[in-house]
Backbone bond lengths (Angstrom), bond angles and torsions (degrees), N, CA, C in turn:
res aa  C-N    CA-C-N  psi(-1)  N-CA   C-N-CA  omega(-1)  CA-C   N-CA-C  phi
1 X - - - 1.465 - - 1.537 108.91 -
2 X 1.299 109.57 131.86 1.385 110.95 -179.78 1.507 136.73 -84.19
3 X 1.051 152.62 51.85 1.454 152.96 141.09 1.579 95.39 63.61
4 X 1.498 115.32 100.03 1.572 103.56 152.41 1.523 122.95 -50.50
5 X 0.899 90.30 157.01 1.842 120.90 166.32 1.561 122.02 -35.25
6 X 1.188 146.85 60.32 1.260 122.81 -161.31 1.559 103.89 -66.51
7 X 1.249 107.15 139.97 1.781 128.93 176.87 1.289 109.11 -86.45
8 X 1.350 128.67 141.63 1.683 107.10 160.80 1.718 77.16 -115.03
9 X 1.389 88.13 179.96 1.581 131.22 -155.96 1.141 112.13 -39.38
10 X 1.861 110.90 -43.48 1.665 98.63 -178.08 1.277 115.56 -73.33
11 X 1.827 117.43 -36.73 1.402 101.51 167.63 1.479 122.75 -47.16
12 X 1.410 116.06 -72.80 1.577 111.74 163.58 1.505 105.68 -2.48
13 X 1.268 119.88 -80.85 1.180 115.92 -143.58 1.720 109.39 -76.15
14 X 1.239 113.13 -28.41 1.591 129.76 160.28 1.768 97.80 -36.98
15 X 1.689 101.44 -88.38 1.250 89.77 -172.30 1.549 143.92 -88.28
16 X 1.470 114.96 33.36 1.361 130.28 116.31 1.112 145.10 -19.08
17 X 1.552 88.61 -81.34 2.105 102.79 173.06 1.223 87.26 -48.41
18 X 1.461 130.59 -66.62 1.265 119.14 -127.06 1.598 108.29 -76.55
19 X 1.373 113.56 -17.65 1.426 115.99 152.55 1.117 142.66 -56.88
20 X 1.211 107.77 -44.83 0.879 134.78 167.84 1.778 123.90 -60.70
21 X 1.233 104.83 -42.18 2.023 122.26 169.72 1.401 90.52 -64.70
22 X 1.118 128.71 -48.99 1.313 119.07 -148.06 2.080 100.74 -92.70
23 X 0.820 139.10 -37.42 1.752 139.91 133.28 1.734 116.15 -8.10
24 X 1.847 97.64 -69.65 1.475 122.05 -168.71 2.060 91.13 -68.33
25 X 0.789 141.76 -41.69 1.619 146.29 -169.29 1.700 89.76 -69.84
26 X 0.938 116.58 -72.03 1.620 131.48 -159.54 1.382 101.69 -57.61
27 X 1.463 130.71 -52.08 1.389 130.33 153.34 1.482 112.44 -31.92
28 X 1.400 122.03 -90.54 0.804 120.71 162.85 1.783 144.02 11.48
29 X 1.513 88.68 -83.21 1.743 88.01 -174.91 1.958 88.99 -76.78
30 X 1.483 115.13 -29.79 1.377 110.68 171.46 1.713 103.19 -32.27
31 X 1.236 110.90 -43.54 2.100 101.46 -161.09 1.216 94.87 -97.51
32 X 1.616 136.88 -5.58 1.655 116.50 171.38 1.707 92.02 -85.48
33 X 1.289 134.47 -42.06 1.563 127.43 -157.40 1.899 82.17 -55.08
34 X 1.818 127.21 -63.40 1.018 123.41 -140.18 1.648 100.20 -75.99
35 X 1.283 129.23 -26.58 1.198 133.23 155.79 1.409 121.00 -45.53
36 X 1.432 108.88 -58.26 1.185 109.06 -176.31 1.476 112.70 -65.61
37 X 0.947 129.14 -30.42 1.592 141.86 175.93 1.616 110.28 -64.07
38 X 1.410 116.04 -41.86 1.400 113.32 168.04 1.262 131.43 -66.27
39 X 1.402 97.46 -20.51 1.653 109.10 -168.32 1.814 107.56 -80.06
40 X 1.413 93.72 -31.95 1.019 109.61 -179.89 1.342 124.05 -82.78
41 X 1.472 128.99 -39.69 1.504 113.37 157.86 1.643 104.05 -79.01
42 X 0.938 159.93 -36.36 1.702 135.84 129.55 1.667 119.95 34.98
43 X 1.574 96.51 -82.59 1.217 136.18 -169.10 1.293 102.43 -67.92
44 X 1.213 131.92 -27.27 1.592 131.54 -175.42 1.370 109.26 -107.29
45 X 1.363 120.52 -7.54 1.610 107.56 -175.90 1.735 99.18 -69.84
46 X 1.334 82.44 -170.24 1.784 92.06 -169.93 1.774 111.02 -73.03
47 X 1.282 124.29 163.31 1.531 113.37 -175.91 1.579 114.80 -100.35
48 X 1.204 116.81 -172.29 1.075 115.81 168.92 1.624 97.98 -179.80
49 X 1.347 113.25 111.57 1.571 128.89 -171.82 1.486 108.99 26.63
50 X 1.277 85.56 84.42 2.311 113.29 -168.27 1.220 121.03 34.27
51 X 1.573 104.30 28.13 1.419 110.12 -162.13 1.540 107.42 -112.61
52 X 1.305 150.83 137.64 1.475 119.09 166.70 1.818 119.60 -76.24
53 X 1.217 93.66 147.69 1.837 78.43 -177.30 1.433 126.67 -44.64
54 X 1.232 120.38 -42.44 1.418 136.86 -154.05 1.762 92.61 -70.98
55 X 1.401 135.10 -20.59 1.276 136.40 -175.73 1.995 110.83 -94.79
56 X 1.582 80.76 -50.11 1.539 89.64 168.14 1.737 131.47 -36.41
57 X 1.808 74.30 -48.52 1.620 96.58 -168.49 1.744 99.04 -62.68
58 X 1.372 123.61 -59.21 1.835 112.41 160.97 1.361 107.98 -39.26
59 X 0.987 154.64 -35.57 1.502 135.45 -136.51 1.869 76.23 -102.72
60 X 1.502 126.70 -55.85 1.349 109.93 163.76 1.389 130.06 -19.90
61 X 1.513 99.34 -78.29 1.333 109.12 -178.50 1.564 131.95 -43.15
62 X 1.541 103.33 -35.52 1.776 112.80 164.70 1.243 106.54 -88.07
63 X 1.008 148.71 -3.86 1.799 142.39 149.33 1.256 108.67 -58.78
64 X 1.310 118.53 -52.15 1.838 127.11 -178.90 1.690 101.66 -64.12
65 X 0.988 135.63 -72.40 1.201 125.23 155.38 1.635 139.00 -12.31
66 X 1.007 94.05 -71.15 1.498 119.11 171.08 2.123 103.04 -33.91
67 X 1.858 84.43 -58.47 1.676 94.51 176.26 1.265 118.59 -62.01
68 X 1.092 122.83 -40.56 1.785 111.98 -170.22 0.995 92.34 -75.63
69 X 1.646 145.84 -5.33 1.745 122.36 177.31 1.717 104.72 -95.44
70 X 1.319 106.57 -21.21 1.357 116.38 -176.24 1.601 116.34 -36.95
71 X 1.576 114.00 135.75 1.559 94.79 173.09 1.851 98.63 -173.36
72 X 1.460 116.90 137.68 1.198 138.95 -141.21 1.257 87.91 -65.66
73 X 1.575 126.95 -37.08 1.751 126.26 177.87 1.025 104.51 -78.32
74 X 1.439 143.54 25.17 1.344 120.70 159.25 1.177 114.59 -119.46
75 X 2.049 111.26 108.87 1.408 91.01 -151.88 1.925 89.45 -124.56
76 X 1.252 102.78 156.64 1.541 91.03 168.23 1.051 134.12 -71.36
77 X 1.265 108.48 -179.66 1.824 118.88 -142.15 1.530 97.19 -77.76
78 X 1.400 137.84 121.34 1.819 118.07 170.58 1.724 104.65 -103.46
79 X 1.127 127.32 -176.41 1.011 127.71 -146.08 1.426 104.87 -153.05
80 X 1.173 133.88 168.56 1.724 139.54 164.01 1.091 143.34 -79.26
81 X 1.830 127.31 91.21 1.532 127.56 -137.63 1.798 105.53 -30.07
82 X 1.572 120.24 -27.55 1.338 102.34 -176.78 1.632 127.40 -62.68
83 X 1.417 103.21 -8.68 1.392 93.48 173.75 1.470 110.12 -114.50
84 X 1.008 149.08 40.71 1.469 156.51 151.64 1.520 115.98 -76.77
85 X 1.380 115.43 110.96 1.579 109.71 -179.24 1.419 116.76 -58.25
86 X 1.717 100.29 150.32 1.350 72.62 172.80 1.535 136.74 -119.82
87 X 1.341 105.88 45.11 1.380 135.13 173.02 1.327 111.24 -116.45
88 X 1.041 152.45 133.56 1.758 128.53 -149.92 1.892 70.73 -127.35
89 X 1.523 122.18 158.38 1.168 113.35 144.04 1.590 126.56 -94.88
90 X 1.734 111.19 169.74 1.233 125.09 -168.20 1.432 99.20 -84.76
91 X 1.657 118.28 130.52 1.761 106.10 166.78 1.149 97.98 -126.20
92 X 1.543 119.78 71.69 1.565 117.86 145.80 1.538 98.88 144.05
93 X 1.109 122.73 161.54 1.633 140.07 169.39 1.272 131.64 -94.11
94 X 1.216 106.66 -46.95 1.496 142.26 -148.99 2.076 98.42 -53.58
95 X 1.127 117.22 101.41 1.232 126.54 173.70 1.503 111.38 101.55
96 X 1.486 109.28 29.82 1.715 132.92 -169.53 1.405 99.07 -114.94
97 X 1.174 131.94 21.08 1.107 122.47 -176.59 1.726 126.24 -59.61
98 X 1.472 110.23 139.00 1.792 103.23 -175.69 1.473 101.39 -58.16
99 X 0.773 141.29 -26.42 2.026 125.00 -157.02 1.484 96.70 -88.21
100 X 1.729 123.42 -18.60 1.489 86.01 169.80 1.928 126.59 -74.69
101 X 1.196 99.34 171.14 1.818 104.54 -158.04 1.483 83.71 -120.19
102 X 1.269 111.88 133.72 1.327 115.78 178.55 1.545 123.27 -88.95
103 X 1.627 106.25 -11.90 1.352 122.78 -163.51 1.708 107.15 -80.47
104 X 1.704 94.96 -22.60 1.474 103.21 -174.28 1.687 93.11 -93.47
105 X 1.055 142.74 33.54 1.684 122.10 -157.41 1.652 106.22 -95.54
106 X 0.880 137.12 124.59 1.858 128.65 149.02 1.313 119.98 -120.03
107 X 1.224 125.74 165.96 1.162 126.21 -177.36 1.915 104.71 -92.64
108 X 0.640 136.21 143.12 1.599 146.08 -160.06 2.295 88.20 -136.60
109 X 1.591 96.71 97.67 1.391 83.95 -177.53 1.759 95.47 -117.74
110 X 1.335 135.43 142.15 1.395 144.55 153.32 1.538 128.73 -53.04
111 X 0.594 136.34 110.86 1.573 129.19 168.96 1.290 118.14 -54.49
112 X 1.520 111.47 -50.08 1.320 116.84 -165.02 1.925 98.43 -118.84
113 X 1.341 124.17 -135.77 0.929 140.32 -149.30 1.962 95.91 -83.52
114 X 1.188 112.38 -165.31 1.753 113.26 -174.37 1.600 106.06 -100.64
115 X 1.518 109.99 -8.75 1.458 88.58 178.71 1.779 100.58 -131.18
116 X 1.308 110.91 44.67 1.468 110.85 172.71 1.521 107.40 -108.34
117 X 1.403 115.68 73.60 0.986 132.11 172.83 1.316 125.26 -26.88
118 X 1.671 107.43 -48.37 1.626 119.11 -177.29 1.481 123.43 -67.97
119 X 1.951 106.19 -17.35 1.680 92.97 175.34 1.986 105.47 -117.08
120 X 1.085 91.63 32.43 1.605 107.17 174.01 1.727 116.07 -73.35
121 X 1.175 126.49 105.46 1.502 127.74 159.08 1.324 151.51 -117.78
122 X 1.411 145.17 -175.14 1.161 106.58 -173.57 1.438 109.04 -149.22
123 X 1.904 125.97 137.45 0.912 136.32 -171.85 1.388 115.67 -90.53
124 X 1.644 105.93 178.92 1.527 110.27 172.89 1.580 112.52 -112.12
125 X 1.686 111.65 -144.47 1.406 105.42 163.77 0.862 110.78 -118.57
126 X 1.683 129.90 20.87 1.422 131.97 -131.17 1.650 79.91 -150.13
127 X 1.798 134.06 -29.62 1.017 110.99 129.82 1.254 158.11 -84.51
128 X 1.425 103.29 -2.98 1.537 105.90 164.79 1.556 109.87 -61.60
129 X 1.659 106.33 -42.98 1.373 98.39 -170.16 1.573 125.19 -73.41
130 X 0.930 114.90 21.30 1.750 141.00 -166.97 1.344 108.26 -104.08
131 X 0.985 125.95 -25.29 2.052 141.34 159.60 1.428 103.89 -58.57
132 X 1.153 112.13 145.60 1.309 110.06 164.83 1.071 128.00 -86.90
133 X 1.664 106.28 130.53 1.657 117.72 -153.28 1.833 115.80 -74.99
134 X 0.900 124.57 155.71 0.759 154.43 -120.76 1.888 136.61 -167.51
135 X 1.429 118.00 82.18 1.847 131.53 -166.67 1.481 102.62 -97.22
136 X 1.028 100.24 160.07 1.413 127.70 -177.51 1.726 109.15 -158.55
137 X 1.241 107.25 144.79 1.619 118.66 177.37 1.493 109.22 -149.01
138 X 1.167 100.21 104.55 1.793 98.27 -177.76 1.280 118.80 -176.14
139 X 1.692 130.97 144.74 1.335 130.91 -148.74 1.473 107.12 -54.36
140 X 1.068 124.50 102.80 1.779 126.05 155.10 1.408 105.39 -45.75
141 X 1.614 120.22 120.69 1.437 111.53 -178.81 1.719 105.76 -105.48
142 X 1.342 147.18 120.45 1.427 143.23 173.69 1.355 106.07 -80.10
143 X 1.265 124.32 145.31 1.593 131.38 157.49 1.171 114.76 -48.75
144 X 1.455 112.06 -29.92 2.182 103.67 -175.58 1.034 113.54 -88.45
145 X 1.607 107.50 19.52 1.638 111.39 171.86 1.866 117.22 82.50
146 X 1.334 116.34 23.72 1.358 117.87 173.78 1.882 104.51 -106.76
147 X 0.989 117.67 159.22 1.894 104.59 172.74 1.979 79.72 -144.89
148 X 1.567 95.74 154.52 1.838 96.51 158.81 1.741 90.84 -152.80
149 X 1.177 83.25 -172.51 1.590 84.22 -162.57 1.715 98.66 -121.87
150 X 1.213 106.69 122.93 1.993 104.04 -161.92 1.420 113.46 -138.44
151 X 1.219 133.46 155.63 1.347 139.59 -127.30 1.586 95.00 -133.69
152 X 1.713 123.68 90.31 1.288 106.49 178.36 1.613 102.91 -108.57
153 X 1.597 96.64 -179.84 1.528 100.95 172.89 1.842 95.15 -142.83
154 X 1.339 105.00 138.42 1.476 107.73 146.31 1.615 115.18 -173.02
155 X 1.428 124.91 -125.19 0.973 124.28 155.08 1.799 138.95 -122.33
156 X 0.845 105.80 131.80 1.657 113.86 -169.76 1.640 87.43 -39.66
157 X 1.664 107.32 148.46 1.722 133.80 -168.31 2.024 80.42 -94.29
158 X 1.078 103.09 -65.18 1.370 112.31 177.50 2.211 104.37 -20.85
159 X 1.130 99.83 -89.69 1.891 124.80 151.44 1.903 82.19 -8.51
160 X 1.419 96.09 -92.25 1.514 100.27 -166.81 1.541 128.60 -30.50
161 X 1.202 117.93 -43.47 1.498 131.05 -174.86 1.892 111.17 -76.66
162 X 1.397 97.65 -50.08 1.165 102.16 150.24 1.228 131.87 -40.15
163 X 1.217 123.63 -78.51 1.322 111.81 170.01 1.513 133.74 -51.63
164 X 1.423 131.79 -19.03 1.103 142.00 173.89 1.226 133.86 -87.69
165 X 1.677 93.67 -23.63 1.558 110.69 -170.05 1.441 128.88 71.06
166 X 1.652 72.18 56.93 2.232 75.84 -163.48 1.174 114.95 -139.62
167 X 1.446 116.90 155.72 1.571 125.74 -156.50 1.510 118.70 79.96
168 X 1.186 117.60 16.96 1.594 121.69 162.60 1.055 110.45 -118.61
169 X 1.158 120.74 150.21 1.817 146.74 167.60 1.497 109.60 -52.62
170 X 1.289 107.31 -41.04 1.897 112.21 -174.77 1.544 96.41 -100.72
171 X 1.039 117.20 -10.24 2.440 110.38 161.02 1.456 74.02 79.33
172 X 1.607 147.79 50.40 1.055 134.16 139.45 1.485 113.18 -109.39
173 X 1.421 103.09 153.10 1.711 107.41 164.89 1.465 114.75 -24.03
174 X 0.829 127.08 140.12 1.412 142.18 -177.75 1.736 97.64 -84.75
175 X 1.134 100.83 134.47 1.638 137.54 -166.94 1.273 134.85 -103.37
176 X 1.622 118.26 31.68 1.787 101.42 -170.25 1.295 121.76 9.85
177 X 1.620 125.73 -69.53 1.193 137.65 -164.31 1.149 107.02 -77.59
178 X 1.460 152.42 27.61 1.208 164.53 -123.72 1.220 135.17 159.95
179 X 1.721 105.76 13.08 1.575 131.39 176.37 1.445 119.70 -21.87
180 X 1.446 113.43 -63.51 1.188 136.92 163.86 1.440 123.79 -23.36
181 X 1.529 117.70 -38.92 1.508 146.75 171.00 1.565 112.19 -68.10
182 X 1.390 118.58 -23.45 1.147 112.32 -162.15 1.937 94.86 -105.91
183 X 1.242 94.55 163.06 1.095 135.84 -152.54 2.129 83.37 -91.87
184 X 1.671 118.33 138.89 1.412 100.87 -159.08 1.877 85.82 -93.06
185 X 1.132 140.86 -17.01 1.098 145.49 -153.04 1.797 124.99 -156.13
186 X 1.433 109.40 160.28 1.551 110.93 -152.51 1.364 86.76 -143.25
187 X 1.410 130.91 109.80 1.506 137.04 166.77 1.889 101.20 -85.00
188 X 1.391 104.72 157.58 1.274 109.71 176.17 1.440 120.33 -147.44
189 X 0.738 131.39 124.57 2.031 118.19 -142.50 1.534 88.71 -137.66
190 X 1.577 115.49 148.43 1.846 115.12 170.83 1.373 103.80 -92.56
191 X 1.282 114.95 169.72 1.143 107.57 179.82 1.547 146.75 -42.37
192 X 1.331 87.62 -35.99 1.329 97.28 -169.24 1.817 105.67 -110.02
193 X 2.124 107.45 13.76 1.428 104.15 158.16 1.332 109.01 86.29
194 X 1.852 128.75 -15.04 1.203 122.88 -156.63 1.747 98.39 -82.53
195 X 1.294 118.01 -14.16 1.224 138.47 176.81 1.322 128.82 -136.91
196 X 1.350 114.06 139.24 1.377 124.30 -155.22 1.580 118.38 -179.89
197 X 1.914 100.49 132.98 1.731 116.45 -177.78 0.947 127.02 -92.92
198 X 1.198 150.79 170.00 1.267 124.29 125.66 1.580 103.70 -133.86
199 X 1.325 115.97 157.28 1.747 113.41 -139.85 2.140 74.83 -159.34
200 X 1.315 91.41 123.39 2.105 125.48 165.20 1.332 89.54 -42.63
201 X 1.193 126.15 146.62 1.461 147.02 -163.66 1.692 109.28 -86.01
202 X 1.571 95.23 -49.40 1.411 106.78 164.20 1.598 108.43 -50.49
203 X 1.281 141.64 -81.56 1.502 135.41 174.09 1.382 132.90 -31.95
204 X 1.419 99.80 -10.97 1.646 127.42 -172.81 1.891 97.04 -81.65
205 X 1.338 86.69 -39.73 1.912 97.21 -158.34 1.564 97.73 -105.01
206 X 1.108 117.32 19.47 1.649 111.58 171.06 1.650 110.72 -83.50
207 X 1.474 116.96 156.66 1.086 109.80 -154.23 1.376 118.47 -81.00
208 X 1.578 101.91 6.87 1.895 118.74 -160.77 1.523 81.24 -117.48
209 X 1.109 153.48 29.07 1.163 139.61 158.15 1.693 127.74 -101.20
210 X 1.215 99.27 113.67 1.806 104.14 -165.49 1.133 103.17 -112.89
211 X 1.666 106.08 144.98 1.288 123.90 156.53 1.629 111.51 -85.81
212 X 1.111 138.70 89.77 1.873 148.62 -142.57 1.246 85.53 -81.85
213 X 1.494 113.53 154.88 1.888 129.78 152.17 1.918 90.13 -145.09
214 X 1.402 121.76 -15.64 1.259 86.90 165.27 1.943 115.46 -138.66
215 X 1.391 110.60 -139.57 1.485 106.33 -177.31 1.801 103.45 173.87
216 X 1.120 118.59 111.40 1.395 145.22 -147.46 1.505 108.70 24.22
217 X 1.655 85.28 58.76 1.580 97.99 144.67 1.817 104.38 82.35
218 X 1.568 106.28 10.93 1.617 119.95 -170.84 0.970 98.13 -127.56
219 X 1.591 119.22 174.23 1.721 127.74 -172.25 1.059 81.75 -91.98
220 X 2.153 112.62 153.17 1.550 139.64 -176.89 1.431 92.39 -36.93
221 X 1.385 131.85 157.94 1.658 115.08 129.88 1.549 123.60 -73.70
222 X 0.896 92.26 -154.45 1.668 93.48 -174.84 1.515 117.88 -100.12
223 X 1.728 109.19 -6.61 1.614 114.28 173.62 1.484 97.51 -115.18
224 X 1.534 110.40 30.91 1.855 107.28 170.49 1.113 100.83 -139.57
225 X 1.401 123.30 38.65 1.536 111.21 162.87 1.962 109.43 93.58
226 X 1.067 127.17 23.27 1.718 137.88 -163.38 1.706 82.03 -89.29
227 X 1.095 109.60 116.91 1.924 130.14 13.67 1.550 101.45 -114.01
228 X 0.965 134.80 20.32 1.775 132.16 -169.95 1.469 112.90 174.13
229 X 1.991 100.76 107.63 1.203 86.94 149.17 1.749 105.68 -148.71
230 X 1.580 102.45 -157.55 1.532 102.90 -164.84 1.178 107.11 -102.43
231 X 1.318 126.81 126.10 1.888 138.25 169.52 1.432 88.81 -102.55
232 X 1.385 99.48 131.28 1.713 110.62 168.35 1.889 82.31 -156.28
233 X 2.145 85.92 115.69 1.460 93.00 160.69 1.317 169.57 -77.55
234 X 1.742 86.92 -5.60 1.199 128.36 -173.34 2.042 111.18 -74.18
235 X 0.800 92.71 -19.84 2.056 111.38 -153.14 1.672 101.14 -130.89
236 X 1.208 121.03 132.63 1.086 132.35 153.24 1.701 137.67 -45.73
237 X 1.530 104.14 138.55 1.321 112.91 -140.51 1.904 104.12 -54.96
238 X 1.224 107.30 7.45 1.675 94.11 -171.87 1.903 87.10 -104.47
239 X 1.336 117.30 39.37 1.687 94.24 176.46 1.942 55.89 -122.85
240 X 0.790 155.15 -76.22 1.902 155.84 -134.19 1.288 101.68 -37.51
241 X 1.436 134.61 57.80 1.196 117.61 -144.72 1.659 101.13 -84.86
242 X 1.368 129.44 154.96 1.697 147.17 -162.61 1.311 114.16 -87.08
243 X 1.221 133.61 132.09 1.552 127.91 170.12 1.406 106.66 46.67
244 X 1.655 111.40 75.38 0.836 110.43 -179.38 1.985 117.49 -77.83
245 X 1.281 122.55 128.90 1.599 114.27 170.71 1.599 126.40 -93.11
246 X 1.783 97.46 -29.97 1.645 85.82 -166.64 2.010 80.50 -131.85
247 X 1.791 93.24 165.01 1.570 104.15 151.14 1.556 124.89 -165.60
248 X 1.192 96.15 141.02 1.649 86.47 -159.33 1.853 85.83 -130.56
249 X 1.748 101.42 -171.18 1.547 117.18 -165.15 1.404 101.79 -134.13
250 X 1.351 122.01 137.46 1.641 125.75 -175.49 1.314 99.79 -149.27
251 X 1.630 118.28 146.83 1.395 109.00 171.71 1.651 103.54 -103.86
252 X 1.684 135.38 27.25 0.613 150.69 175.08 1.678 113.53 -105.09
253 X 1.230 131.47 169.90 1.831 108.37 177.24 1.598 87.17 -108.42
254 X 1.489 103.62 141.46 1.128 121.73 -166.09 1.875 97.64 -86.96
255 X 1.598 100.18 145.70 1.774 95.77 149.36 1.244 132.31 -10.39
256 X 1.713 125.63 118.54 0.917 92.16 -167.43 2.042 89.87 -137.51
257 X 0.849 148.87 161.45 1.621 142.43 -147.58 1.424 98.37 -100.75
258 X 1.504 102.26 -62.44 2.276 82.84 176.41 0.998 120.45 -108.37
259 X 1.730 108.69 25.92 1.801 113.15 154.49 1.570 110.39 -79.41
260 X 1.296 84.61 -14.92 2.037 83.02 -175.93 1.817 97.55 -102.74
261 X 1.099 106.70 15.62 1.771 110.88 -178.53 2.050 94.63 -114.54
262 X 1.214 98.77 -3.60 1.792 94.64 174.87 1.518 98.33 113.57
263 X 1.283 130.87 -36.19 1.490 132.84 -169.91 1.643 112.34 -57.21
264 X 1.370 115.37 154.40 1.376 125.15 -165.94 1.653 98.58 -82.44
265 X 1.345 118.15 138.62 1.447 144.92 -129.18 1.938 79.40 -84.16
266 X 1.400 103.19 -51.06 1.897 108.13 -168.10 1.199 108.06 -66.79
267 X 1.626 105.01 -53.02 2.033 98.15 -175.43 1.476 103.30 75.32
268 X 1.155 133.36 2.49 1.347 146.10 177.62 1.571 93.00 -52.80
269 X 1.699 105.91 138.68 1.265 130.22 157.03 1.246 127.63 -73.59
């Protein structure tokens, strides 16, 4: 019988690594095959607004969550008009179209559901601006990963409902103590419909939630939503929806533009 080889150290240590490389490789493409394999039955389960269910179904589950921590005192951070840019940027177009005329504009708001035609009416800007006004300064956050920090003015949605008597089932003022009465959701559509939210009733009635007419302290422009749109601080800038035209109440969650693009229904911060 023949006598192995004695090694000294550098071999040792040579063929180590090399055991060792060759383990670390095999792992390796081992977790792209099993990756790649997940991604791929993933990709084939059934859909649900370009989404597959099995992902959806999380994006549920952290919305439900999200809600039981939810609470009207927790409001975001605002800040000191000196640091608000003062060029705000644009995050998105979509229902900005040039042919609308602003001279013709009203607000067309629902009482009840989207197709109860009979308690449907319609405002100006001259009553929105009749609420008591109402600033905010605090990081605007975008989905493509930019945030700035921007200086609006208008009037609390909260203010709004109140005064109108809207977003309840009984067409009365809305009721803290009377949850039950309210209406679970608030759609918000542009004029011309090409865009559209719908945003939890509770987030509707938080106290940082504005219906805007201006932005450092000036009327909208015309690529920020002029003459009306929605700042809600809580939620990311694609629920803020621009030039707003219509709004109605559902206890269902209404249409919503990049929930049907795959995005999570809350957008919650």
């Amino acid at each position: 019988m023949k006598n192995k080889p004695i090694l000294n150290e550098e071999e040792k240590t040579n063929r180590t690594i090399r055991r060792k490389t060759i383990v670390s490789f095999t792992v390796l493409f081992a977790g792209f095959a099993l990756a790649f394999g997940a991604w791929r039955w993933i990709g084939n389960q059934e859909k649900e607004n370009e989404q597959p269910k099995l992902l959806r179904s999380v994006l549920n589950i952290n919305e439900k969550v999200n809600n039981l921590f939810f609470s009207e005192n927790h409001l975001a951070k605002e800040y000191p008009k000196s640091e608000a840019v003062k060029v705000a940027r644009v995050n998105g177009d979509v229902g900005m179209g040039e042919e609308f005329n602003p001279l013709l504009w009203k607000l067309t708001v629902n009482r009840h559901h989207e197709n109860a035609s009979d308690t449907a009416f319609q405002l100006t800007a001259k009553d929105i601006k009749a609420l008591p006004k109402r600033e905010v300064i605090f990081n605007f956050k975008c989905i493509e990963g930019w945030n700035q920090i921007t200086h609006w003015g208008g009037a609390r949605f909260s203010d709004f409902m109140e005064k109108y008597k809207l977003g309840t089932h009984s067409g009365k003022a809305p009721d803290i103590n009377h949850r039950e009465d309210l209406y679970k959701y608030a759609a918000l559509l542009t004029p011309d419909s090409a865009y559209y939210v719908g945003i939890d009733m509770k987030s509707m009635m938080h106290p940082q939630t504005l219906l805007c007419y201006e932005l450092n302290e000036q009327p909208l422009p015309a690529d920020q939503g002029y003459p009306l749109r929605l700042i809600i601080t809580i939620k990311y800038g694609i629920k803020s929806l621009k030039r707003i035209g219509y709004i109605y109440f559902s206890d269902t969650p209404p249409p919503d533009y990049w929930h049907k693009q795959g995005y999570d229904y809350d957008a919650a911060l």
